[in-house]
C-alpha positions in Angstrom: 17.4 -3.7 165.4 19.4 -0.8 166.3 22.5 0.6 163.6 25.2 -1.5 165.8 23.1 -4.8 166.0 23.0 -4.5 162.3 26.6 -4.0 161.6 27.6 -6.7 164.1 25.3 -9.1 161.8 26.8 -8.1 158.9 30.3 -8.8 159.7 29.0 -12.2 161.2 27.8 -13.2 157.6 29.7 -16.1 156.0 31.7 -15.3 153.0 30.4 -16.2 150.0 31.9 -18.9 148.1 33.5 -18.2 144.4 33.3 -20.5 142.3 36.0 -22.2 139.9 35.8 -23.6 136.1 37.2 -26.7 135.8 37.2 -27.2 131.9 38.4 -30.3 130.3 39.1 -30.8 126.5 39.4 -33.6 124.2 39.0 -34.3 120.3 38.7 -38.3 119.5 40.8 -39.8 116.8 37.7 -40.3 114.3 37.9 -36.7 113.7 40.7 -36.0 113.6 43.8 -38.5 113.8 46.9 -36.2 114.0 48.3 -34.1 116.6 46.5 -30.5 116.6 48.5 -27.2 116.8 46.5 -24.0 116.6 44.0 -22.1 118.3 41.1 -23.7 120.6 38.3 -21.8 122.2 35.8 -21.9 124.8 32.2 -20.2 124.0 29.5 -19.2 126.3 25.8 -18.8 125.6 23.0 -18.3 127.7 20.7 -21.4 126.0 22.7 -24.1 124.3 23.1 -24.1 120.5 21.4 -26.8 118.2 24.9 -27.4 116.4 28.2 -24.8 116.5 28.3 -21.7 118.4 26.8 -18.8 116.6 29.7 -16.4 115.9 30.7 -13.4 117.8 28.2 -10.7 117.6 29.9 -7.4 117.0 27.8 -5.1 119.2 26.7 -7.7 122.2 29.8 -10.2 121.9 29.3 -13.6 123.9 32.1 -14.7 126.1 34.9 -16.0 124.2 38.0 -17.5 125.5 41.1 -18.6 123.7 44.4 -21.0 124.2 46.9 -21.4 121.6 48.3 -25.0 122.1 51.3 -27.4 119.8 51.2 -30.2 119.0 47.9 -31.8 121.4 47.3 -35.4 120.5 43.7 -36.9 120.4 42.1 -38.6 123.1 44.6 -36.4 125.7 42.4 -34.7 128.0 43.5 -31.0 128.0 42.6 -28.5 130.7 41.4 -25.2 129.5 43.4 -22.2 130.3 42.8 -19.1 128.1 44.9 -16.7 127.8 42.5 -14.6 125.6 39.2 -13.2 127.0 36.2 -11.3 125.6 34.2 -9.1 127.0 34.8 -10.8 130.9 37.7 -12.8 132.1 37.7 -16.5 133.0 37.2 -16.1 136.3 34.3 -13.8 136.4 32.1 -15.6 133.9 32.4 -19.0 136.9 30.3 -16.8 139.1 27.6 -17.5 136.0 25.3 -19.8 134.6 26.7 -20.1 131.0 26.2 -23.2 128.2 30.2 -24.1 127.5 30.9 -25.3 124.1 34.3 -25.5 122.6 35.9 -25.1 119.0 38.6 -26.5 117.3 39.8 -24.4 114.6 42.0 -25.9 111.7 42.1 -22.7 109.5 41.6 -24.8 106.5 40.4 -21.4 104.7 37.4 -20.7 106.1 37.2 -17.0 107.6 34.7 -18.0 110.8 36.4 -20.1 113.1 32.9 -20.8 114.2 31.3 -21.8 110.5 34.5 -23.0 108.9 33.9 -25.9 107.0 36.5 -29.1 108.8 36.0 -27.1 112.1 35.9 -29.2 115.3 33.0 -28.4 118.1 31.6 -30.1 121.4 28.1 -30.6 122.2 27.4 -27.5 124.9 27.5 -28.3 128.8 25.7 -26.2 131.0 27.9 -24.4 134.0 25.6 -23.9 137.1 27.9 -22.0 139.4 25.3 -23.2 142.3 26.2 -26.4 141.1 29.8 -26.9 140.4 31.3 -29.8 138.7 33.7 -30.4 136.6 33.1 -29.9 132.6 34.1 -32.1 130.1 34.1 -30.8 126.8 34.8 -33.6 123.8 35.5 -32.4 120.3 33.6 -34.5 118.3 31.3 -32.7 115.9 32.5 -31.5 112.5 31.4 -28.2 110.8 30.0 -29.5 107.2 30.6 -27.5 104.0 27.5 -25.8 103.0 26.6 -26.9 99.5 25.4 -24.7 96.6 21.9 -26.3 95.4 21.7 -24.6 91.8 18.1 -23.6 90.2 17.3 -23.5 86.5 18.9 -19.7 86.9 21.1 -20.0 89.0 24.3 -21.8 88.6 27.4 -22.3 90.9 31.3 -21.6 89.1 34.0 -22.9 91.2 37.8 -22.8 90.0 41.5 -23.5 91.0 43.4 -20.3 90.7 47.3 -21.5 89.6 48.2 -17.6 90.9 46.9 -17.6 94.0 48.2 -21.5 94.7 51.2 -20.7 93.5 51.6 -17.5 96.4 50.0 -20.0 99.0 51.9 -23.1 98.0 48.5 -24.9 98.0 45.5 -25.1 96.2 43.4 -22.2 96.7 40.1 -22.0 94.4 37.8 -18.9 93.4 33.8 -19.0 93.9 31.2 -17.6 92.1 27.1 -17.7 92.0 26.3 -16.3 88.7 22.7 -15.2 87.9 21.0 -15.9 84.3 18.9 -13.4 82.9 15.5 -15.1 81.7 16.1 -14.9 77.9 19.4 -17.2 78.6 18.9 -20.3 77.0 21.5 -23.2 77.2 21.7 -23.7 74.0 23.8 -21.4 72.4 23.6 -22.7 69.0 19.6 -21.4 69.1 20.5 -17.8 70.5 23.9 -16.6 69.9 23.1 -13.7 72.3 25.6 -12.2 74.5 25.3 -10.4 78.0 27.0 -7.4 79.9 27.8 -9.0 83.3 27.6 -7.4 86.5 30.2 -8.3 89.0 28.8 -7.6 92.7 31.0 -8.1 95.6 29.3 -8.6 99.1 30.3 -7.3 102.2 32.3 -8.7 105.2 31.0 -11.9 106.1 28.8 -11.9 102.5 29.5 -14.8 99.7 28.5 -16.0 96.9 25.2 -17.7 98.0 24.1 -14.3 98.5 23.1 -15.2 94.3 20.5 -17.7 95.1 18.0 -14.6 96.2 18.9 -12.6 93.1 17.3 -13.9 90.2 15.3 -10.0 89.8 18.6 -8.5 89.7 19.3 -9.5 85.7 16.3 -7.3 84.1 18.3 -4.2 84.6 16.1 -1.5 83.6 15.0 -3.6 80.7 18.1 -4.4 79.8 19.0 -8.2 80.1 22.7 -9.0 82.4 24.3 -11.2 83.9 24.7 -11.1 87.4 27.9 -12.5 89.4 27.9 -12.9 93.0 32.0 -13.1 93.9 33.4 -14.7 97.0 35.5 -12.0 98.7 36.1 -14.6 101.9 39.6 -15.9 103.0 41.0 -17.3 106.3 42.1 -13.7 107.5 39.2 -12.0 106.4 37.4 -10.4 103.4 40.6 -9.8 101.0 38.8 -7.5 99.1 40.3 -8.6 95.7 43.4 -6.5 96.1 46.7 -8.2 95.5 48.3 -8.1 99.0 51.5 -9.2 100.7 49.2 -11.8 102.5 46.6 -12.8 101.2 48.3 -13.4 97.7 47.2 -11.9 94.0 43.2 -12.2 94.6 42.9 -8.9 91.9 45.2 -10.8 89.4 43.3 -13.9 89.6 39.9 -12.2 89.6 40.4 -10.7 86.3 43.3 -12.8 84.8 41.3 -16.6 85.5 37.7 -16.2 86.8 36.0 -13.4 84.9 37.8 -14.9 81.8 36.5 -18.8 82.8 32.8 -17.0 83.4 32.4 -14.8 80.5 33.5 -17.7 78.0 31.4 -20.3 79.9 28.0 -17.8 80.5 28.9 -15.6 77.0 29.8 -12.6 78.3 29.8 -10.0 75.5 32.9 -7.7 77.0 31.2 -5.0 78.8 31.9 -5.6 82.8 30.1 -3.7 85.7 31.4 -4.2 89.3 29.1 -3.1 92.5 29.7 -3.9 96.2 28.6 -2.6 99.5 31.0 -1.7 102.5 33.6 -3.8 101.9 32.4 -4.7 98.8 32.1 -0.9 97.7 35.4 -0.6 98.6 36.2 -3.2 96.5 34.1 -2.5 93.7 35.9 1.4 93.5 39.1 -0.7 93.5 39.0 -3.0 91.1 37.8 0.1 89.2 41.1 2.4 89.6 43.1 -0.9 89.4 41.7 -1.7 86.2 40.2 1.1 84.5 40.3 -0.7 80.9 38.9 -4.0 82.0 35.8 -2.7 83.8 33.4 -0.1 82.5 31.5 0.9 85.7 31.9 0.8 89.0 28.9 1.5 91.5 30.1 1.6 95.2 28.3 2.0 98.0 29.1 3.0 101.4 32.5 1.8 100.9 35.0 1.0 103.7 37.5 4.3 104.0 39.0 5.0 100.7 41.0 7.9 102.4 43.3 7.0 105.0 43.2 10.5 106.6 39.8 9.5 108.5 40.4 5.6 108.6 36.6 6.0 110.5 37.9 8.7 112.2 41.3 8.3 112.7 43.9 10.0 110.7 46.6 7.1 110.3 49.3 9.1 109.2 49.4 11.3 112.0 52.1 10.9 114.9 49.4 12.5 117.2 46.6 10.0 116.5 46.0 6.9 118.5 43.5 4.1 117.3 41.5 3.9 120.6 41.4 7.6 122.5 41.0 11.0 120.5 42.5 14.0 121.1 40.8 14.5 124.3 41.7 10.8 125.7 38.1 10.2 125.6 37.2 6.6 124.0 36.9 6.5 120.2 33.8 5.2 118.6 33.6 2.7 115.8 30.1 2.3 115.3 26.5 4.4 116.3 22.6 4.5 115.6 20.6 7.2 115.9 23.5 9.5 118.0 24.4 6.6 120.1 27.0 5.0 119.9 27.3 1.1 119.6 30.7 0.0 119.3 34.2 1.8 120.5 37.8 0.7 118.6 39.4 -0.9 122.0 37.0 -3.4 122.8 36.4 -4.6 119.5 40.2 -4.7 119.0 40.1 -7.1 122.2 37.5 -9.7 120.7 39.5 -9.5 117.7 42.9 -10.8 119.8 40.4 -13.7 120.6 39.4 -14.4 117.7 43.0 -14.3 116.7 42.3 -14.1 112.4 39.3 -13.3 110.2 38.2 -9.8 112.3 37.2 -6.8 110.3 40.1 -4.4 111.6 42.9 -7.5 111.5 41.2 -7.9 107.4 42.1 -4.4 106.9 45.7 -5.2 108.2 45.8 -8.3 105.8 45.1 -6.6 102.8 46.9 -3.1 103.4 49.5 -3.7 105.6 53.4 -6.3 105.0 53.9 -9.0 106.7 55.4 -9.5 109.2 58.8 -11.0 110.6 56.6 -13.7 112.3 54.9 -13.9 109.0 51.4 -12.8 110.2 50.1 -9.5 109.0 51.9 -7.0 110.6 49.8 -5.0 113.3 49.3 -1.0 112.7 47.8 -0.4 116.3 49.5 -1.7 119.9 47.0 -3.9 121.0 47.2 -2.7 124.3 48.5 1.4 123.9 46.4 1.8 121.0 49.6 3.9 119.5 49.8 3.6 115.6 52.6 2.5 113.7 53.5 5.2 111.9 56.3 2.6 109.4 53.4 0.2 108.6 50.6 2.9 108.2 53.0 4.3 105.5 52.6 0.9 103.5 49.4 1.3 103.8 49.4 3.9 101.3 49.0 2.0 98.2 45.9 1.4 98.9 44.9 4.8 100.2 42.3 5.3 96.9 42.6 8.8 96.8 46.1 9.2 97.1 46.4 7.3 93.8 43.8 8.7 91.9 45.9 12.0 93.0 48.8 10.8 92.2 47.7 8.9 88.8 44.9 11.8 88.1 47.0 12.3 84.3 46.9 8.6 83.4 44.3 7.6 85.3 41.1 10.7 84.6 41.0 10.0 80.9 40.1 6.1 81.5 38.0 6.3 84.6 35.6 9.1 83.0 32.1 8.6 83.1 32.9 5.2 85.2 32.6 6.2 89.0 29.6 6.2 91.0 30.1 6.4 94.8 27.5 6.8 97.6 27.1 7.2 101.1 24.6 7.7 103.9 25.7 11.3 105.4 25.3 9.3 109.4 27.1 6.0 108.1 26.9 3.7 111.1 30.3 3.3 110.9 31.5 7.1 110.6 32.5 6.2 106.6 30.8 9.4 105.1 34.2 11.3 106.1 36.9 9.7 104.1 34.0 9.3 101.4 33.8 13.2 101.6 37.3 13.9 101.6 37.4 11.7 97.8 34.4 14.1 96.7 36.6 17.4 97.3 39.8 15.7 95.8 37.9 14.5 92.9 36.5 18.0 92.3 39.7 19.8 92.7 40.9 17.3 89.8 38.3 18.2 87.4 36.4 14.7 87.4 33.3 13.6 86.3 33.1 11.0 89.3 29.6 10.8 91.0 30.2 10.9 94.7 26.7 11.7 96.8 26.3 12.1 100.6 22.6 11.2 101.3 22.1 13.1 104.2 20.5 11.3 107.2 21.2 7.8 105.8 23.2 4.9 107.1 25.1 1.8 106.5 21.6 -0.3 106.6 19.1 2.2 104.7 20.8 3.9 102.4 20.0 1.7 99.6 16.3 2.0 99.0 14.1 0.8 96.2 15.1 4.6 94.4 18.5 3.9 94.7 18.8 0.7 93.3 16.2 1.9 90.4 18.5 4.7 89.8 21.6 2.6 89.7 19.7 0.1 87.4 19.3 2.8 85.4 23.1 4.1 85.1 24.1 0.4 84.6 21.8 0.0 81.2 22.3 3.6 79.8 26.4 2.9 80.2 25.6 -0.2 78.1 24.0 2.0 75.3 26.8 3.9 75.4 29.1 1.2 74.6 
């Protein structure tokens, strides 16, 4: 077949057909009786999940699609028509095979809309673009709450805060897994012995039942504490016990109702540690600063940026700087291994518009940032520019750590010596190490006694070895002797 012959054929060729989603929802009135207003989603996987979708993997995200709908009655069919998308549109994923599954989120409090506990799901339908056919999607499956199962040692502490359902207008409770040392005994009237208590604050998407695998954690160097696993989870994120214009007084009620309720119930003897990674270092350094009488210790690691000035790379008080490009409009990153990078700021920020609450940036915004007229957090980056609002990243400032330990150094250095132990992997995967840094020079420049190491070559994952943790163990009981 000559060149023509073979053109000829190819324009002859029948077009290939596309083919269309036809998505229909419903939720029955045995789950749920009322009309639903809120957010409703449409999840893709390649095999079909055993019970909800699994949620949205930050580095290889699953299609997601969104519709915000009011007021949707049960037993209505409803035909799916996102207007959110992540990482293809609507269109493009009906040219594949795909497992549909749909969730109902109530925002009841949970941060996941695909773990919350009261969360609506469908059983998934498989999508064969070969075979088209309508889907019908029925809401029927409820997410369950996931139930603490105490052991002899470890026990599960679960209060009403009156501060934070008073901000909320509704009852809001704190959580805790707290971790007995084996030389507790429950009866107190045969050993009268009280414990320092360490307060350890996971990271985002970490809770308390992170406890139930810490039982090793209360011989601290030899010294016998008690260990407290917090709950840093709310519905827009991890709220990172700061008292925020959203999320309500979580740093109040930390100190004011649950460590009080703890220490009398598990006989704490006074002395109070606090520990965290990523979010929970930045926590941990926090609560520290906040609270320099109440706690005696604090030992962060890899903590989320504690200097806005390199907010992972971006300088938020700068007119110049702009969440998604750098200076040379090239795409910024958000998260690397080994030299590569992983993740970049603008399509994470889009699976977070999906997602609509709970993301790690949109936490950040909850915790730092007012809210706004629509009473939402109020957004620092244009979801579509990128561009940076330079009147909310001013609020933003009273959390910036090292601007108040600047700014407080003369109150402030006399309470917080010998108490602050930060460290950081020198490649953090998520380019933390510079803010980090910029707190070591400033704390130098003040005269502090602040421990603040860069391990060189570490990361978000391995920078905590067995050495570090023995070497922290070790700080934690020699500030106890000291006391």
């Amino acid at each position: 077949m000559n060149v023509t012959h073979l053109f000829v054929g190819m324009l002859l060729l029948p077009a290939q057909p596309t083919a269309k989603l036809d998505v229909e929802l419903s939720f029955p009135k045995s789950v749920l009786a009322e009309p639903f207003s809120g957010r409703v989603f449409v999840m893709a996987t390649k095999s079909p999940s055993k019970g909800q979708p699994p949620g949205l993997n930050w580095f290889t995200p699953q299609p997601a699609y969104a519709q915000d709908v009011v007021k949707w009655t049960p037993d209505t069919p409803l035909k799916f028509a996102p207007t959110a998308a992540h990482p293809k549109t609507w269109d493009a994923l009906a040219n594949e095979k795909f497992y549909l599954q749909a969730v109902l989120d109530r925002d009841l409090g949970g941060m996941n809309f695909t773990s919350s506990a009261g969360n609506l799901y469908s059983k998934p339908v498989l999508h064969d673009p070969e075979k088209p056919a309508p889907i019908r999607l029925v809401i029927d499956q409820v997410i369950a709450e996931r139930k603490f199962v105490e052991t002899e040692r470890v026990k599960y502490v679960e209060i009403e805060s009156k501060l934070l359902s008073d901000f909320h207008k509704k009852p809001i409770k704190l959580r805790a897994g707290v971790v007995l040392p084996k030389s507790f005994t429950k009866d107190f009237k045969k050993d009268e012995r009280k414990y320092p208590v360490v307060y350890e604050i996971p990271g985002f998407g970490g809770n308390h039942f992170m406890a139930l695998n810490l039982e090793s954690r209360t011989d601290v160097a030899g010294t016998d504490m008690l260990w407290v696993v917090l709950d840093p989870s709310c519905r827009l994120g991890h709220h990172v016990f700061a008292d925020s214009d959203n999320n309500g007084p979580y740093g109040k009620a930390l100190t004011q109702e649950l460590i009080p309720h703890l220490e009398a119930k598990f006989r704490g003897n006074g002395t109070r540690f606090v520990t965290g990674h990523s979010s929970g270092g930045w926590s941990s350094l926090w609560l520290q600063v906040t609270y320099p009488d109440f706690f005696h210790g604090t030992w962060s690691t890899a903590p989320d940026p504690v200097d806005f000035r390199d907010f992972q790379k971006v300088d938020i008080y700068d007119r110049k700087q702009n969440l998604f490009v750098d200076e040379k409009g090239e795409a910024r990153p958000l998260a690397r291994s080994g030299g590569k990078v992983l993740l970049r700021y603008k399509p994470f920020s889009d699976m977070e518009v999906v997602m609509g609450r709970g993301g790690q940036l949109q936490s950040f915004e909850a915790v730092f940032g007012p809210r706004g007229k629509d009473g939402k957090p109020a957004p620092l980056w244009d979801r579509t520019t990128g561009v940076i609002d330079l009147k909310v990243a001013e609020t933003w400032k009273r959390y910036d750590i090292r601007m108040i330990l600047e700014q407080n150094w003369k109150t402030l250095g006399p309470k917080l010596a010998g108490k602050v132990h930060v460290y950081m992997g020198g490649e953090d995967t998520f380019y933390l190490e510079g803010a980090t840094k910029l707190l070591q020079e400033s704390q130098k420049k003040l005269g502090s006694d602040a421990v603040i190491e860069i391990f060189p070559g570490r990361n978000h994952g391995n920078l905590i070895d067995a050495a570090l943790r023995k070497r922290i163990a070790s700080e934690m009981a020699n500030a106890v002797k000291k006391r």
